[in-house]
Every structure is written in structure tokens, then in C-alpha cells.
C-alpha positions as a printed Julia matrix, in Angstrom:
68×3 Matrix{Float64}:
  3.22  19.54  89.34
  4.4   22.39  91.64
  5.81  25.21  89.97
  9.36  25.89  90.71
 10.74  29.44  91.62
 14.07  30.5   90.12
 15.73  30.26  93.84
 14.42  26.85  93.77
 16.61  26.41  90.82
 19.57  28.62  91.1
 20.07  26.59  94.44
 20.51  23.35  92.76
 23.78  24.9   91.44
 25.15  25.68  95.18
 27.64  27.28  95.94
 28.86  28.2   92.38
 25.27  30.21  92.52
 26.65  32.47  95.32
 29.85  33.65  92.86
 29.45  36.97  90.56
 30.5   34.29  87.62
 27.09  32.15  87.75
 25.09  35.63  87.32
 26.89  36.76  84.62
 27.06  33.43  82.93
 22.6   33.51  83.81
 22.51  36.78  82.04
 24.18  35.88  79.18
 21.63  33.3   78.07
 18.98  34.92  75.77
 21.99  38.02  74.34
 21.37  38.79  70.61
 25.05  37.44  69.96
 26.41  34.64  71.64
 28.24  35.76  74.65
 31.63  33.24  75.27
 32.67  32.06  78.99
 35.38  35.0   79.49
 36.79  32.88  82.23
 37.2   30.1   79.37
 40.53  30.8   79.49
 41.31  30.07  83.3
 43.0   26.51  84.22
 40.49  24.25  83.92
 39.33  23.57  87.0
 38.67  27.69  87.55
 36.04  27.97  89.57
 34.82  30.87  88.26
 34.95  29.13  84.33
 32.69  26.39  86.17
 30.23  29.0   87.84
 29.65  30.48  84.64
 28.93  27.75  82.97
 26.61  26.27  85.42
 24.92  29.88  85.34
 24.39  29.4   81.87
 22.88  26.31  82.11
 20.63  27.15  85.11
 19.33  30.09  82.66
 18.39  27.07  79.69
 16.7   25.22  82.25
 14.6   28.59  83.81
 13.59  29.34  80.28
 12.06  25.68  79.97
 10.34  25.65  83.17
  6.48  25.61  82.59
  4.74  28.22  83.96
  0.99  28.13  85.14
């Protein structure tokens, strides 16, 4: 298996992974508290509530990639 560089996976997320949202929503995976989506309350389809959450997730999936 080829290991996969965090570009590699940040770029499955295009274009939300271009928006300030998806890197704040990354760094708030891992906080001693648990950090909420400030953009939660936004209409739902806010982008920026979306990018977040996909930065999130993109941050659960880099901390589960194996790494040689």
C-alpha cells in the first residue's frame, strides 16, 4: 500500500479544502475539549458549516492513516 500524504487527502475534500472553515474545523480535531462547528448556526446549506465539518472529518481520517 502507498502511503498517502495529507494533500493527498485534504484534496479529496475539494474545494471546501481551499476555505479558512475546513482548517479550522482540521485543527479542531485532537483539542482537549470538544471544539463545536461555530458556523453550526448558519442556514444549513452554509458553506462554511459544511467546510468545517468536512475539515473535521478529513482530520479523523489523517489520524487513522497508517504510517510506515
Amino acid at each position: 500500500m502507498v502511503a498517502r500524504t495529507l494533500a493527498d487527502l485534504q484534496q479529496e475534500y475539494r474545494p471546501y479544502d481551499t476555505l479558512p472553515a475546513f482548517h479550522q474545523g482540521f485543527a479542531a480535531y485532537g483539542q482537549q475539549y470538544q471544539i463545536r462547528n461555530p458556523y453550526e448556526g448558519q442556514p444549513h446549506n452554509s458553506v462554511d458549516a459544511k467546510a468545517w465539518d468536512r475539515g473535521l472529518e478529513c482530520a479523523e481520517r489523517w489520524a487513522r492513516e497508517p504510517r510506515s
